[in-house]
C-alpha positions in Angstrom: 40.8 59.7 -118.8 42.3 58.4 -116.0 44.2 61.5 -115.4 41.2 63.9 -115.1 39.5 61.2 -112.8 42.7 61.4 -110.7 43.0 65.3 -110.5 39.0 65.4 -110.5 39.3 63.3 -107.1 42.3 65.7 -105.5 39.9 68.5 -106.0 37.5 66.9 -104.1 39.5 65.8 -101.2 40.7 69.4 -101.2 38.0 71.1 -101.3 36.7 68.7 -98.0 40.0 69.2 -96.3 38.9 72.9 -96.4 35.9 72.4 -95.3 36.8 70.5 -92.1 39.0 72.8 -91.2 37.0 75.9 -91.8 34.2 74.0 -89.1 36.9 73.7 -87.1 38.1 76.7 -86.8 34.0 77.5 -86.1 34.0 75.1 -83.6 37.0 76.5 -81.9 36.0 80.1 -82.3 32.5 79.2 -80.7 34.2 77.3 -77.6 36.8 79.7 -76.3 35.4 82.0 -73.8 34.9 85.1 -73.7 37.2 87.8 -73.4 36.8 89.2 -69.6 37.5 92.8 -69.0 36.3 94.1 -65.9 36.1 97.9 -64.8 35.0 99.7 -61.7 33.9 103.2 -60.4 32.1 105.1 -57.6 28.1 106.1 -58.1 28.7 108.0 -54.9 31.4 109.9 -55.6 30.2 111.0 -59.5 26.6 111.4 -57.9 28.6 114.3 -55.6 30.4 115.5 -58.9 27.3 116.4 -61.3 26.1 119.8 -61.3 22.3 118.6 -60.1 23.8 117.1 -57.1 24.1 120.9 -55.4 20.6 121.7 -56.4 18.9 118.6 -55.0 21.2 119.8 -51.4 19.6 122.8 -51.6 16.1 121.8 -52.4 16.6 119.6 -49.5 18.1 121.8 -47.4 15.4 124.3 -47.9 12.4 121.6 -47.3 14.5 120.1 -44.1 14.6 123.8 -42.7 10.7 124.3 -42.7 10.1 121.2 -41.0 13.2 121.9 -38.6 11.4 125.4 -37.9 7.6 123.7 -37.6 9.0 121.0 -35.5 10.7 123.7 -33.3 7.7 125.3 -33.2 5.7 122.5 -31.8 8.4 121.4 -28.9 8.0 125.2 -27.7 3.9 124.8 -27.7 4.2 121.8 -25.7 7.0 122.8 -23.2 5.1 126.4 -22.3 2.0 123.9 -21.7 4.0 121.8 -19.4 5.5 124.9 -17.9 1.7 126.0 -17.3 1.2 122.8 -15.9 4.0 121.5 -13.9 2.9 125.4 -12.1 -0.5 125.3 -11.5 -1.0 121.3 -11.3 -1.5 121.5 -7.5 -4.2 124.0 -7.4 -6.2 122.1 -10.2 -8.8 120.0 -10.1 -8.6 116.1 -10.5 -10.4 116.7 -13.4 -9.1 119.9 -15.0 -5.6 118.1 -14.4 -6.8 115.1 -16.0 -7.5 117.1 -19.3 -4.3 119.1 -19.1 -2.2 115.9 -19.0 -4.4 114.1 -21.5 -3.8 117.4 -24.1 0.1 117.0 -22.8 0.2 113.4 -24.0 -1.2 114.4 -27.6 1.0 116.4 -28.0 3.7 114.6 -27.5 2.7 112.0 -29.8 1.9 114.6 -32.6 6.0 115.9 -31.9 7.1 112.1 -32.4 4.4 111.6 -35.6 5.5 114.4 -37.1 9.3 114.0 -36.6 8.5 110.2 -38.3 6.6 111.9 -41.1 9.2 114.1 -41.7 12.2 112.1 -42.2 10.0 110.0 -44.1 9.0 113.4 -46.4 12.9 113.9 -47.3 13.7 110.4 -48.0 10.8 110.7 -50.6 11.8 114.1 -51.5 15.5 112.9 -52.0 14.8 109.8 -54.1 12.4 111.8 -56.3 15.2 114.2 -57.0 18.4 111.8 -57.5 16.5 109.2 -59.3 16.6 110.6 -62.9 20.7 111.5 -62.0 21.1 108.0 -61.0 19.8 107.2 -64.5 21.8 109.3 -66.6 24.9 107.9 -64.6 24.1 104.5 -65.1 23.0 105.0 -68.7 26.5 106.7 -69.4 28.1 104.0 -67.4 26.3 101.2 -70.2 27.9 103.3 -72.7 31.4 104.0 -71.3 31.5 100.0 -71.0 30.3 99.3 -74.5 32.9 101.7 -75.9 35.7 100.1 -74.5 35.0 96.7 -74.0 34.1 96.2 -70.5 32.2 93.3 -69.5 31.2 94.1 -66.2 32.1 97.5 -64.4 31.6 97.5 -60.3 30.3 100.0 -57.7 33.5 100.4 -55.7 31.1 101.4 -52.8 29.3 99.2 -51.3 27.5 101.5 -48.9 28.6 103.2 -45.5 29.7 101.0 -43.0 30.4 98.3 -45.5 33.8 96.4 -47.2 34.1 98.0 -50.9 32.7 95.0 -53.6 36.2 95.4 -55.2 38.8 95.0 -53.0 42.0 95.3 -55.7 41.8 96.4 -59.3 44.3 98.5 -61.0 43.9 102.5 -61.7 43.2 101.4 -65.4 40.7 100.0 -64.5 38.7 102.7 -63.3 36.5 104.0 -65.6 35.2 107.3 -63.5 36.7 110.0 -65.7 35.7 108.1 -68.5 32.0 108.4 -67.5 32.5 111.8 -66.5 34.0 113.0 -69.8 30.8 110.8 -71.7 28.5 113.2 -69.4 30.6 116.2 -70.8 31.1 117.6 -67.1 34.7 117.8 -65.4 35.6 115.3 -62.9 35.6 117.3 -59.2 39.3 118.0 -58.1 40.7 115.3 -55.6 39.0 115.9 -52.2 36.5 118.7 -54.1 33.6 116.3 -54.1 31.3 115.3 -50.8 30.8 112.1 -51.8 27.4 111.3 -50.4 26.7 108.5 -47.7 25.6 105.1 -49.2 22.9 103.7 -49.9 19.6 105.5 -51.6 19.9 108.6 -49.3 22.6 110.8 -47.3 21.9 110.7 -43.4 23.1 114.7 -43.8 20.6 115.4 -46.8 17.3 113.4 -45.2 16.8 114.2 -41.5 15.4 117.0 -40.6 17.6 120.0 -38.5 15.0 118.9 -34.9 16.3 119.5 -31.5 18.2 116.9 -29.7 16.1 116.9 -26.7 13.1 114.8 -26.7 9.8 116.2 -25.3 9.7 115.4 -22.0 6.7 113.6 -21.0 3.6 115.2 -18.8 4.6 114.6 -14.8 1.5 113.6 -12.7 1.2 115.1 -9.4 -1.0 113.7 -6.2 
């Protein structure tokens, strides 16, 4: 009797000895941190790579063209006006003159409305067309850095004119084919792509193609 309640008693102890050191274990499993394993690539410079980045060019290039030609259009209206002018200003009335200059002055400001409305129209136009492309990127990104692990993947690019976010990391750890290959399209050969300026537009893909002169304003003659 005093046997069983001896080996009864071990069994016990045992059995708590396990216990503790299973919550242990637990314990130490929950406190260690977490395995950091960080990646990196360029938005830019896979935005440049994907087939829909020639298209939205082109669309661009096509819209930035017409509003080129219009603006064109309306520096030539207003220079032959000022040509008209500037030649028969001395001959003209004080109040004929007065409307001639007035209709000068409108016309500027319409050339310098316009040439606002116009870079404003591309920026629009271009955010409209790269916005569902920056999505599949980034949603391909998510799933390149679930795949293998990555805990945080950086945007080695912070934008023109700026220091990169990651200044050192290690070719393994760019994850830019990887992303590209998840897309199913072939990474551009070294130097193929344009990468595009930062930020959420290209300065070459969202002005328009205006003159460089500005419109000279009205001259007043006594």
């Amino acid at each position: 009797m005093k046997n069983t309640f001896i080996l009864a008693l071990a069994a016990v102890l045992m059995l708590g000895a396990g216990q503790v050191k299973a919550q242990a274990q637990e314990a130490a499993t929950t406190a260690a941190p977490a395995t950091v394993k960080i990646g990196y690539t360029n938005i830019d410079y896979i935005l440049a790579g994907m087939p829909e980045f020639k298209d939205i060019q082109n669309q661009l290039d096509i819209q930035r063209t017409q509003l080129g030609n219009a603006y064109n259009a309306k520096v030539k209206e207003f220079q032959d006006k000022l040509g008209v002018y500037e030649k028969g200003a001395a001959q003209m009335t004080d109040v004929i003159k007065a409307d001639r200059e007035k209709e000068l002055q409108t016309l500027q400001q319409s050339i310098q409305e316009f040439q606002r409305n116009s870079e404003e129209s591309l920026q629009k136009k271009y955010q409209t067309l790269v916005n569902p492309v920056m999505q599949k990127i980034q949603t391909n990104i998510d799933a390149v850095a679930k795949d293998n692990s990555f805990t945080h993947v950086f945007n080695l690019d912070a934008g023109q004119g700026t220091l990169p976010i990651l200044l050192y990391a290690t070719k393994e750890s760019d994850i830019t084919d990887l992303v590209f290959k998840k897309m199913g399209v072939t990474p551009p050969a070294p130097g193929a792509a344009a990468t595009p300026a930062a930020g959420t537009s290209t300065s070459s893909s969202t002005k328009p193609a205006t003159p460089a002169q500005s419109t000279p304003a009205p001259k007043k003659k006594n």
